[in-house]
C-alpha positions in Angstrom: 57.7 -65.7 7.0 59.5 -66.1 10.2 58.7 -62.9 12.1 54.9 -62.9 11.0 54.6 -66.2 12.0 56.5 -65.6 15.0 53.9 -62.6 15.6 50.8 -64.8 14.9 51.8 -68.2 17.1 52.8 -66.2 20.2 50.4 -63.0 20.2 47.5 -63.7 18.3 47.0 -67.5 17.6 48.3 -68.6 21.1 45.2 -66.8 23.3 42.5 -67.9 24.5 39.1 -68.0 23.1 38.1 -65.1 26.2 40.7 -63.0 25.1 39.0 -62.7 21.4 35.6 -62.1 22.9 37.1 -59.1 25.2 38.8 -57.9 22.4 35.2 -58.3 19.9 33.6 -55.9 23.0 35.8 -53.0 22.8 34.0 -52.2 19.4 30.5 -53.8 20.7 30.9 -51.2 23.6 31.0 -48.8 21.4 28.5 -49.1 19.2 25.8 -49.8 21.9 26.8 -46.6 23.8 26.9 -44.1 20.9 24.9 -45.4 18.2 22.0 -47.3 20.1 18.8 -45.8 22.2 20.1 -48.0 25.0 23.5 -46.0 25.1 22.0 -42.8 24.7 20.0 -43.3 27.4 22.5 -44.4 29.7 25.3 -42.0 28.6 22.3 -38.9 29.8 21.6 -40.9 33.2 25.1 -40.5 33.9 24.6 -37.1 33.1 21.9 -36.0 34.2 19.1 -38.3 35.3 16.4 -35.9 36.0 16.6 -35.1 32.8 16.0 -39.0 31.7 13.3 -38.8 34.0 11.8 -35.9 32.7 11.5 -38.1 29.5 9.4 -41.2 31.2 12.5 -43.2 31.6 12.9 -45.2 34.7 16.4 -44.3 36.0 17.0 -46.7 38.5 15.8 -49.7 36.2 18.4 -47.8 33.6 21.4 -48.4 35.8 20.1 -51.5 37.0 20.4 -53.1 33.8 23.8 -51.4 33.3 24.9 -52.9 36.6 23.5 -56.5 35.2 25.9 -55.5 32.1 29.1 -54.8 34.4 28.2 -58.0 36.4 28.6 -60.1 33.7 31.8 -58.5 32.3 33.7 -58.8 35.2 32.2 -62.7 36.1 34.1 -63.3 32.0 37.3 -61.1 33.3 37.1 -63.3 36.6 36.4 -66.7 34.8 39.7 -65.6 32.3 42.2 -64.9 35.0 40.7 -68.1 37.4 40.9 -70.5 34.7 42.4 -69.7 31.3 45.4 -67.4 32.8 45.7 -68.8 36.5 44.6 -72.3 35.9 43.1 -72.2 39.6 42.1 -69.6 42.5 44.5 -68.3 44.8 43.7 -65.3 47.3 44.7 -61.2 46.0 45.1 -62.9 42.6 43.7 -59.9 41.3 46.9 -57.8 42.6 45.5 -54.5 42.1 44.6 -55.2 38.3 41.2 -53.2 39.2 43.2 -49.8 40.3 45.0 -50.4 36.8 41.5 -50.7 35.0 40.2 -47.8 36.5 43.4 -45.6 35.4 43.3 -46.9 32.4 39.6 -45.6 32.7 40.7 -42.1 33.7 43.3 -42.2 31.0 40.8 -42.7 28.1 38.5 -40.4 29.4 35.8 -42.5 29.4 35.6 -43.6 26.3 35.9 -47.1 25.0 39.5 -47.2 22.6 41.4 -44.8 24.1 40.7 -46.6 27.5 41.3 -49.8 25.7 45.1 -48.4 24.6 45.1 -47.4 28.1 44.8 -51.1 29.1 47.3 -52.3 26.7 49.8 -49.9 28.1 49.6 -51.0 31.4 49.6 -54.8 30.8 52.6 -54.0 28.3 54.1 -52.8 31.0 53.1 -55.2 33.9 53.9 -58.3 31.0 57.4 -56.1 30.9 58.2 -56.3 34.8 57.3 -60.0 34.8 59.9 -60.2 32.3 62.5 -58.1 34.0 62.4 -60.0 37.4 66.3 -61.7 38.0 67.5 -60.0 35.2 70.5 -57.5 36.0 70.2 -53.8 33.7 72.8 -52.7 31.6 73.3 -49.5 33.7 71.5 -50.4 37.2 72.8 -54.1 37.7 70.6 -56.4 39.7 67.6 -54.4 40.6 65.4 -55.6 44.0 62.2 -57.9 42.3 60.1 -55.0 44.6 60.7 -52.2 42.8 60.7 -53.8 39.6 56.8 -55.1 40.6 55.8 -51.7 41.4 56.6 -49.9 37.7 52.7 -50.9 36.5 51.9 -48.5 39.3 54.4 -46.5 39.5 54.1 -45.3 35.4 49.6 -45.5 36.0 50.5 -42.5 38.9 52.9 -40.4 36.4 50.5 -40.8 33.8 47.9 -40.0 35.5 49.2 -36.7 37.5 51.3 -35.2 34.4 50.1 -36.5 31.1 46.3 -36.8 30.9 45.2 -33.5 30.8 41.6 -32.7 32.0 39.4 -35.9 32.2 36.0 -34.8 33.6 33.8 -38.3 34.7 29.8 -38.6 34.4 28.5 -35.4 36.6 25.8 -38.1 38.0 28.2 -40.9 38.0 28.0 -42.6 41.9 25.4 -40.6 42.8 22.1 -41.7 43.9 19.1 -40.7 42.6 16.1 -39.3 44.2 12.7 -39.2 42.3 11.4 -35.2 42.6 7.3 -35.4 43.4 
């Protein structure tokens, strides 16, 4: 089968083993935060953590843990673009791939799979710039590599000022929290 087995050597079968694990925690994420006590609880401290506190739960050892979580997905996400996408460390190698993450956030309104479409979008579109680089458009001509780098952020701020509607964030989310006596 020559485009299925085009399909599987170069977009499934050629990744690395970090790129099936990040894929495996889209669903895991999920679960935890909507069918788990764990999630529940951290879903209301983002909320509203008086109300967690109300309930005998310590809120900053709640968001502690959930820091702990977000430590150790981004040390993965680090350890994936330093070694298995990079093949070494180089300075701004990030290049704004955070902003991207937290549009793509914003875009699926804080929840797990539309956020995680959100992310394909935007490296389908930043894999589609790398691509375009040199090459001369049909219409355009040779386009400066500039502009052509800037369309991952350039589409992020039109989808984010025009297309995503009303995304409201955690009402607690940033926000420290003082213990009432």
């Amino acid at each position: 089968m020559p485009l299925l087995g085009r399909l599987y050597g170069e977009v499934v079968g050629g990744q690395n083993l970090l790129v099936y694990l990040a894929v495996l925690a889209v669903p895991l994420t999920s679960w935890v935060a909507y069918q788990t006590r764990f999630g529940l609880r951290l879903r209301a401290v983002g909320e509203n953590p008086a109300a967690v506190d109300t309930a005998g739960i310590s809120v900053p050892w709640l968001r502690y843990r959930a820091v702990l979580i977000t430590g150790a997905l981004c040390g993965v996400a680090g350890a994936y673009l330093s070694i298995a996408q990079g093949a070494g460390f180089q300075e701004n190698m990030t290049a704004g791939k955070g902003y991207l993450a937290l549009a793509a956030l914003i875009l699926g309104k804080w929840r797990p799979y539309p956020t995680l479409a959100g992310c394909l979008l935007f490296a389908a579109t930043d894999a589609l710039q790398a691509r375009l680089q040199g090459v001369a458009l049909p219409v355009v001509g040779a386009v400066p590599v500039q502009i052509i780098e800037v369309l991952p952020y350039i589409l992020t701020v039109l989808l984010l000022a025009g297309f995503v509607g009303k995304s409201i964030p955690p009402k607690a989310a940033g926000q420290a929290y003082v213990k009432d006596r």
